[in-house]
VEXKOLDREN-549571 format. One record per residue (C-alpha): z, x, y; residue in three letters; residue number from 1; chain. Coordinates in nm, 4 decimals. Example, Ala and Ser with C-alpha at 12.3 -4.5 7.8 and 13.67 -1.06 7.14 Angstrom:
[drenke [0.7800, 1.2300, -0.4500], 'ALA', 1, 'A']
[drenke [0.7140, 1.3670, -0.1060], 'SER', 2, 'A']
% end
This chain:
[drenke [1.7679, 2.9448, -2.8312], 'UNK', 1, 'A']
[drenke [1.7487, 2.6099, -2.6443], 'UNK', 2, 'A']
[drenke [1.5131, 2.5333, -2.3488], 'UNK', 3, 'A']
[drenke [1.6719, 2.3247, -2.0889], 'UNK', 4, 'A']
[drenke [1.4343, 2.0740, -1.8855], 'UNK', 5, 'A']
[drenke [1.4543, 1.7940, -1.6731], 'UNK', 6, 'A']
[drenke [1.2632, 1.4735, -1.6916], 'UNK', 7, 'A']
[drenke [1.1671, 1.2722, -1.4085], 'UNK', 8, 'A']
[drenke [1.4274, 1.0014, -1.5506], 'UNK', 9, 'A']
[drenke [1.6479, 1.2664, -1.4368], 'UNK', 10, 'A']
[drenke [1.6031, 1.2645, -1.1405], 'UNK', 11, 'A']
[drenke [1.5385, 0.9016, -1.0792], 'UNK', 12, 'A']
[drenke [1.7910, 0.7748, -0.9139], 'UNK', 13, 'A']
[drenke [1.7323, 0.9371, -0.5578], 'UNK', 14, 'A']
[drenke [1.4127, 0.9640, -0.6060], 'UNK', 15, 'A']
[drenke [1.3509, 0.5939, -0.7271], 'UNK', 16, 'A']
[drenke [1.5622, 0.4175, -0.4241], 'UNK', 17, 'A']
[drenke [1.3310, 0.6638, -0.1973], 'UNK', 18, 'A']
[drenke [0.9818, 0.4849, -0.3396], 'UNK', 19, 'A']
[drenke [1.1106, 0.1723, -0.3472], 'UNK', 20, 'A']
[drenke [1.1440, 0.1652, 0.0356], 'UNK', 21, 'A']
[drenke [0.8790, 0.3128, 0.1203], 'UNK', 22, 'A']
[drenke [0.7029, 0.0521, -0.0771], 'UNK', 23, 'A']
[drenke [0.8794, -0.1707, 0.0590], 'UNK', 24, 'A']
[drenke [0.7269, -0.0608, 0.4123], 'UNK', 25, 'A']
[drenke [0.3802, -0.0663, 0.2723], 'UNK', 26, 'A']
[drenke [0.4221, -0.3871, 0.1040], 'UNK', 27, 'A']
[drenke [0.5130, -0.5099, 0.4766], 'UNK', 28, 'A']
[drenke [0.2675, -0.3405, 0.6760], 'UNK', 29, 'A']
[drenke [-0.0073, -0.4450, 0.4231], 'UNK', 30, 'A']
[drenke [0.1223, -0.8209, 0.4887], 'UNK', 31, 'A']
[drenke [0.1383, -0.7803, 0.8825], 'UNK', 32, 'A']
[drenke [-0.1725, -0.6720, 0.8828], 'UNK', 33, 'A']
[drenke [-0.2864, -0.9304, 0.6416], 'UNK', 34, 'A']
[drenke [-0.1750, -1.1667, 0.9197], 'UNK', 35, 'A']
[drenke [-0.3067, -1.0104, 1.2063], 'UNK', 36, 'A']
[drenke [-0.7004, -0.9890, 1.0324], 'UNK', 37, 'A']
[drenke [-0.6535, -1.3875, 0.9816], 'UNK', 38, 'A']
[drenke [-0.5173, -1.4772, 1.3011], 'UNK', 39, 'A']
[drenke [-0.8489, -1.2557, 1.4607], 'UNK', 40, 'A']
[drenke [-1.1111, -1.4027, 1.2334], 'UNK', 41, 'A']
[drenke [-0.9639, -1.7523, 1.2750], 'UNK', 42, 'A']
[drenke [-1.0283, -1.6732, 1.6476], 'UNK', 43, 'A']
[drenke [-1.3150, -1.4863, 1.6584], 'UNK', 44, 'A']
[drenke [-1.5313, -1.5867, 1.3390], 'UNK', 45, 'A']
[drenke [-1.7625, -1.2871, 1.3707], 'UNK', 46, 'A']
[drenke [-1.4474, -1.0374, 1.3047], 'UNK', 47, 'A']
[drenke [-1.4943, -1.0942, 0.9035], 'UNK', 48, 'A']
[drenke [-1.8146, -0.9269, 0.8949], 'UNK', 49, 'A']
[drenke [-1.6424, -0.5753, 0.9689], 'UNK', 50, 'A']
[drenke [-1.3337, -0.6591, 0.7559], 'UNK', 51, 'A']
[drenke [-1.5830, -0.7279, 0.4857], 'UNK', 52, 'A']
[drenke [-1.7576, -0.3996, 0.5226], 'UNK', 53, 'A']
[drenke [-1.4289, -0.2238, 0.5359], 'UNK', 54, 'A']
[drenke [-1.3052, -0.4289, 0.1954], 'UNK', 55, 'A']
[drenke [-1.6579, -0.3014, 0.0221], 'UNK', 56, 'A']
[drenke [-1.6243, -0.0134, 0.1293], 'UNK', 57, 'A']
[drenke [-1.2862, 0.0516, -0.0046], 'UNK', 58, 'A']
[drenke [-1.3861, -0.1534, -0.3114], 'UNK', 59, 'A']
[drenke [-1.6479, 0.1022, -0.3937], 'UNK', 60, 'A']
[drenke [-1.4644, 0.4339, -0.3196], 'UNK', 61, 'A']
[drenke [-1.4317, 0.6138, -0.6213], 'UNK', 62, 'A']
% end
């Protein structure tokens, strides 16, 4: 008796073209708001201290 099963390589092609745009997305969004952090600090100095926080923050999560 054989046991049939199916490896994720299996199923990779959907699955794979799925992740890959929605990484993609993130990849973008992350960028944007990249951008959108400098242009706001370069204007308003004071704005890195919460981006900081948030970065430490995020740094230390566990």
């Amino acid at each position: 008796m054989s046991t049939l099963t199916t490896t994720p390589a299996d199923l990779a092609p959907h699955k794979s073209r799925k992740r890959r745009t929605r990484r993609r997305i993130a990849k973008g969004l992350a960028y944007v708001s990249l951008a959108v952090t400098a242009v706001l600090v370069l204007s308003e100095p004071w704005l890195l201290l919460p981006v900081l926080t948030f970065v430490i923050a995020l740094s230390l999560w566990d």
